[in-house]
N, C-alpha and C positions, 0 to 999 in steps of 0.2 A: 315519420313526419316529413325529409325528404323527398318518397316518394308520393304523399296525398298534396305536398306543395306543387311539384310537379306537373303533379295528375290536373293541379285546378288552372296553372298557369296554362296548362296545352290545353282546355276548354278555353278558357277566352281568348288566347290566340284562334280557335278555333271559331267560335263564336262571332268573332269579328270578320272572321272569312265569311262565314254566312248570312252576315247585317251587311255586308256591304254586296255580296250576291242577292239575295231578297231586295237592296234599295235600288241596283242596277238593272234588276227586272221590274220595278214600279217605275222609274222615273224612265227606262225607256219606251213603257206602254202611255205614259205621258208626256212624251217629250214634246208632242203637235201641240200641245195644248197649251204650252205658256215655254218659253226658249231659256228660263232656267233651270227646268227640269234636264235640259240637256247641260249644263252646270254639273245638276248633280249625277247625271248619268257617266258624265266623264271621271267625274271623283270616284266613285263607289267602282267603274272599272281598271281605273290605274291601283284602287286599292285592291283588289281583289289580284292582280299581279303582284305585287308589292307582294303580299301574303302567302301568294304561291310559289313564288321563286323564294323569299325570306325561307317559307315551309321547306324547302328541296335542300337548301344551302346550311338548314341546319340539324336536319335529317341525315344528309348525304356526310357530316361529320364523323357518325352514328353506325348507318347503315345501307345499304340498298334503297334508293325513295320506292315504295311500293316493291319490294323485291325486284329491280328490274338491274342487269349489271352495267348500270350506267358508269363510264372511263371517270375515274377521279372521284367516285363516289364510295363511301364505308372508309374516308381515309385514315382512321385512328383504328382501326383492326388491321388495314391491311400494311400498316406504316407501324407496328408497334414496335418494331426490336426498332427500326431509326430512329424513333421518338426517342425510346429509352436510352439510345447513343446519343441524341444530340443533348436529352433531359444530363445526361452524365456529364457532358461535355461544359454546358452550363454551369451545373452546382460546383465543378471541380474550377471553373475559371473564373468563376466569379465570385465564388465562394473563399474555397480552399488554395489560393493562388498564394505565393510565399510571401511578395510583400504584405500583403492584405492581413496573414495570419502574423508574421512577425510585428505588423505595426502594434494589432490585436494586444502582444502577446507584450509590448511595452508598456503600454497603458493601463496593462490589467492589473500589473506590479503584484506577480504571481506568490512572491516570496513575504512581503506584508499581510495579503491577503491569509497565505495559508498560516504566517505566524498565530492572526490575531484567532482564527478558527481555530487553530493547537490548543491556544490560550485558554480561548470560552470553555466552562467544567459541564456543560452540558454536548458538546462537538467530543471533549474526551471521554466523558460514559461514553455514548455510541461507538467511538472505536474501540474502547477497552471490553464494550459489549459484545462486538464483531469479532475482536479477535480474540474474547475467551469463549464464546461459541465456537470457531474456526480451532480451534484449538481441543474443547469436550470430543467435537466430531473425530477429530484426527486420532485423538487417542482411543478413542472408544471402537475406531473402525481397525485401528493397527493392532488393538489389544485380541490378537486372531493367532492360534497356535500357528497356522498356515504361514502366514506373514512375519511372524516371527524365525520360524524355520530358513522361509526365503531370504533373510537379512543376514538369517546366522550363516547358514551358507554360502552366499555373496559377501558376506562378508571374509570368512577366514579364509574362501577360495584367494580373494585378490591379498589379505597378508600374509600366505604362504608362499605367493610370486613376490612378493614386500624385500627388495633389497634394503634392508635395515642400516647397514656398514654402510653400505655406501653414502643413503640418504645422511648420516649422522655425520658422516665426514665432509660430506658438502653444506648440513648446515651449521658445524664447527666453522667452516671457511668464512661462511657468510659472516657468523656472527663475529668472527678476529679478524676482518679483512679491515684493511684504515685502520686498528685499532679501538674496532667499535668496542670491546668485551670493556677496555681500561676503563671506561667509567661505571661502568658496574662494578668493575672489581674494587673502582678507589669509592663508592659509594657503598660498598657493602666491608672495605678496611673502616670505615669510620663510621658504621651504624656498631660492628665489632667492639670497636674502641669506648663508644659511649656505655652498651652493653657492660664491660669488664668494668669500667671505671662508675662503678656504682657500689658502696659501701652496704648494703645488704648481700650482695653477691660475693663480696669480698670476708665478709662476715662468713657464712655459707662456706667457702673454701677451705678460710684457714680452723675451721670447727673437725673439717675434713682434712685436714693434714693433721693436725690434732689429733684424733684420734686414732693414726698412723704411729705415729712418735710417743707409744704408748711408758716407752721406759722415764723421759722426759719428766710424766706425772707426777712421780714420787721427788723429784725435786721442785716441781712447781713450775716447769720451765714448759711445758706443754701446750698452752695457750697462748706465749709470749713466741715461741718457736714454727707454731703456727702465724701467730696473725706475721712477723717476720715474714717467712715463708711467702707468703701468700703478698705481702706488698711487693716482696722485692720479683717474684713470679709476673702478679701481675702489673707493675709499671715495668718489667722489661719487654712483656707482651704489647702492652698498649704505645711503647716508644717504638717497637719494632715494625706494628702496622702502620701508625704516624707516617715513620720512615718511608717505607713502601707507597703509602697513597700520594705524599710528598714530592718522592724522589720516584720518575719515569724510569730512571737507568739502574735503578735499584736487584741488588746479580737476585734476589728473588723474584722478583716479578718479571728476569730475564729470563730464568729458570722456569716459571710458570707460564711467560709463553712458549717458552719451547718444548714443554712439556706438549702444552694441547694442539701446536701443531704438528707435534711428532704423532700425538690420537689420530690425531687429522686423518694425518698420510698413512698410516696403521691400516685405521679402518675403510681406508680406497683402496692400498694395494698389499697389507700384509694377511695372504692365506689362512695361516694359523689365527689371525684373531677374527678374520672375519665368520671364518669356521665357527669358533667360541660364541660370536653373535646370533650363529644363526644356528646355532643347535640350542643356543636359550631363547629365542625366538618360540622355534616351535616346541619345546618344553612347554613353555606357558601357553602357546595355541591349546595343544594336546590337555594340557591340565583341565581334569573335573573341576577340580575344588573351583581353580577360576570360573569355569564358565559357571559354573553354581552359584560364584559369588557377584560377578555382573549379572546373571539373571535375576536374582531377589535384588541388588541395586537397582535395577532399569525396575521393575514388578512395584519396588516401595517407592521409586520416584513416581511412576504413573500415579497410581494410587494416590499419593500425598496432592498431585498435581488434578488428578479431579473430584477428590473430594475437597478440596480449596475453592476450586472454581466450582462447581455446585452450591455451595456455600452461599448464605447473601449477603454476608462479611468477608468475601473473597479478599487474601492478602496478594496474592497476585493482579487479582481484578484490580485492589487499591495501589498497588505502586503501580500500574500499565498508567492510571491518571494521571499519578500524579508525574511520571515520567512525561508523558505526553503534553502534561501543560508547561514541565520544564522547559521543555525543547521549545514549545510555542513562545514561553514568554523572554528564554532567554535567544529567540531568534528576535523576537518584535523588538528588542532592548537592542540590536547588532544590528546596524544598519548596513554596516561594512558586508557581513554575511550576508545583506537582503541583495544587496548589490551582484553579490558574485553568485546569488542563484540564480540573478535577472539575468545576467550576462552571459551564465554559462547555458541559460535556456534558451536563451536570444542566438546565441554561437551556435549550438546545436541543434536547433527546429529545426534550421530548411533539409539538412540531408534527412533527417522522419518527416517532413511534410512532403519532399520530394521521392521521398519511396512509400509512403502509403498514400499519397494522392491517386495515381494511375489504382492504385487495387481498389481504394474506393470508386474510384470510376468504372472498373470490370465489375466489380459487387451491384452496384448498380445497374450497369447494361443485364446483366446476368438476371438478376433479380425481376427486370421488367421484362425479360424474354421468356422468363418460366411463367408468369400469368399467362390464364387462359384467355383468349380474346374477348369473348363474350362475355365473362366475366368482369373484365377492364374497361370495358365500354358500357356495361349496363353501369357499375359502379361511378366511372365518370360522370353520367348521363343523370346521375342521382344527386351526385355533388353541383354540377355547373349548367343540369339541363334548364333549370329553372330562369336561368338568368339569361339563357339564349332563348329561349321564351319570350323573353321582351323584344328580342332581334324582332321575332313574326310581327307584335303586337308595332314596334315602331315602323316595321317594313309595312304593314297596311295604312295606316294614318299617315307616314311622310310619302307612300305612292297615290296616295289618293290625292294628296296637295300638292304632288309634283303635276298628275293628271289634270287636276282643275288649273296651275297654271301654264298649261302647256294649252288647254284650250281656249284659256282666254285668251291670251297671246295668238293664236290660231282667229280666234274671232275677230281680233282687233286688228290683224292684220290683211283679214279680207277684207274690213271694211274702208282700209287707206284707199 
């Protein structure tokens, strides 16, 4: 359609060259005969220039006017890589400039926006669709003896270099440095405590001392020596962890750390145990039974994982939703959080706007260097010839009215 628009715009641009050559050979075979045919003899020649230079000027865009290598002519083939540089130079400065995109990037209020899209249960199908697609694929292209072999082998290559001792003793450290372990420990003395201090379980015990203190029976005392037993057992258990979670300087929880940072130090620098780590180390590498028994793990997890998600009642498929609309709604609910998304995008665009500006700029130069010229320019010339088309058809009608007032002024001035 572009190119029959065109096609009919350069006829009448053309056309018009030829009505106003046809009127300027009529009116000056009659111009003796009445002195405004020389009126119009002047119009129809200044348009007929108007026309012709318009024609050259917009040709010469394009191409060679009539094949001839006229200086400053064909300038968009012969100027394309500096178009494409200055075209780059443009979109990256007036476009992708940092204030411009940071302003952008305040108003757009990235972190409401993407809440309320999380939210919407049709925005989460499509991710939860995407990503158990992305997910079928992945399994179904790994599930390859080939790829499995390469895993197995990259893999136990780099746990046989696995210093074991070492890393456990450094994450011993981490975990007892400040006395981070104490609240585990004093939170795991008093989930203990509530545990024991439960009268089923205490039932349970002394059933079990009971039938230890078998001689006891015959006098009746077996059950009574139990539940005994078993009270006075377990309230000095449960006063002893009290203690412990209680009391910071308590000599067992002084004994307990010094215990695991005696491991600590052990397994950094004592030989003999490290020895013991790492000959059970690769025991368990070495072990069939293991590898036999993560293979059929990983094989039934696969398995379980797509035939779930083939499934149209996918339970994975269904909590990716409903996870996904959690997060949505419990971010649109948190304005606090909307805030320090905005912020912390805001803080960190310019260094990514300022390192992938210039590569969108090369991507660009590059991009318009590889087009073939001919190609670039007929495509051009499809999109915007039409409308430089009208360039001819205005260049003939305003030269033919500049013509006719240049002559009249011409007349009127011989006649002063």
């Amino acid at each position: 359609m572009r190119t029959i628009n065109l096609a009919r715009m350069k006829l009448i641009a053309l056309g018009l060259l030829a009505g106003a050559a046809l009127i300027y050979i009529v009116a000056s075979l009659l111009e003796h005969r009445h002195p405004a045919w020389g009126y119009v003899a002047a119009f129809s020649e200044a348009a007929m220039v108007g026309a012709i230079a318009d024609w050259f000027a917009v040709v010469a865009l394009f191409r060679h006017p009539m094949g001839l290598p006229i200086p400053h002519t064909a300038i968009i083939p012969n100027n394309k890589d500096r178009i494409g540089e200055n075209l780059a130079t443009f979109i990256t400065s007036n476009f992708l400039s940092t204030p411009q995109v940071l302003d952008k990037l305040r108003h757009f209020d990235v972190a409401a926006r993407t809440a309320d899209w999380l939210a919407d249960e049709r925005h989460a199908e499509q991710v939860a669709t995407h990503l158990a697609a992305a997910v079928r694929y992945a399994l179904g292209a790994l599930d390859d003896e080939r790829v499995r072999h390469f895993f197995r082998t990259a893999v136990i290559e780099e746990l046989v270099k696995l210093d074991v001792a070492t890393i456990a003793g450094q994450l011993l450290d981490v975990l007892t440095s400040d006395g981070r372990h104490h609240e585990v420990l004093d939170a795991l003395l008093r989930r203990l405590t509530r545990l024991l201090d439960n009268e089923a379980l205490k039932a349970q015990v002394a059933d079990v001392i009971a039938s230890e203190v078998k001689y006891l029976r015959y006098v009746g005392l077996d059950n009574v020596a139990g539940r005994y037993a078993t009270t006075k057992m377990v309230t000095g258990l449960i006063h002893l962890m009290r203690d412990m979670a209680d009391d910071a300087e308590h000599p067992l929880r002084l004994q307990f750390d010094q215990a695991v940072a005696s491991v600590a130090a052990r397994l950094r620098d004592d030989p003999e145990l490290r020895a013991r780590v790492d000959a059970i180390r690769l025991e368990l590498l070495a072990s069939p039974a293991l590898a036999g028994y993560l293979q059929g793990l990983w094989s039934s997890l696969v398995e379980w994982m797509r035939a779930d998600l083939e499934g149209p009642d996918s339970t994975l498929r269904a909590r990716t939703i409903a996870a996904i609309r959690l997060v949505g709604d419990k971010l649109r609910a948190d304005t606090a959080m909307q805030g320090w998304i905005n912020e912390q995008l805001v803080a960190n665009a310019p260094r990514w706007i300022d390192r992938y500006r210039e590569d969108i700029r090369r991507y660009i130069i590059a991009r318009v260097g590889e087009w073939n010229s001919r190609e670039m320019t007929d495509e051009l010339e499809r999109n915007i010839g039409r409308d430089l088309q009208f360039i001819r058809v205005n260049g003939t009608l305003v030269g033919g009215m500049v013509g006719l007032v240049i002559h009249a002024a011409t007349h009127a001035a011989r006649a002063l």
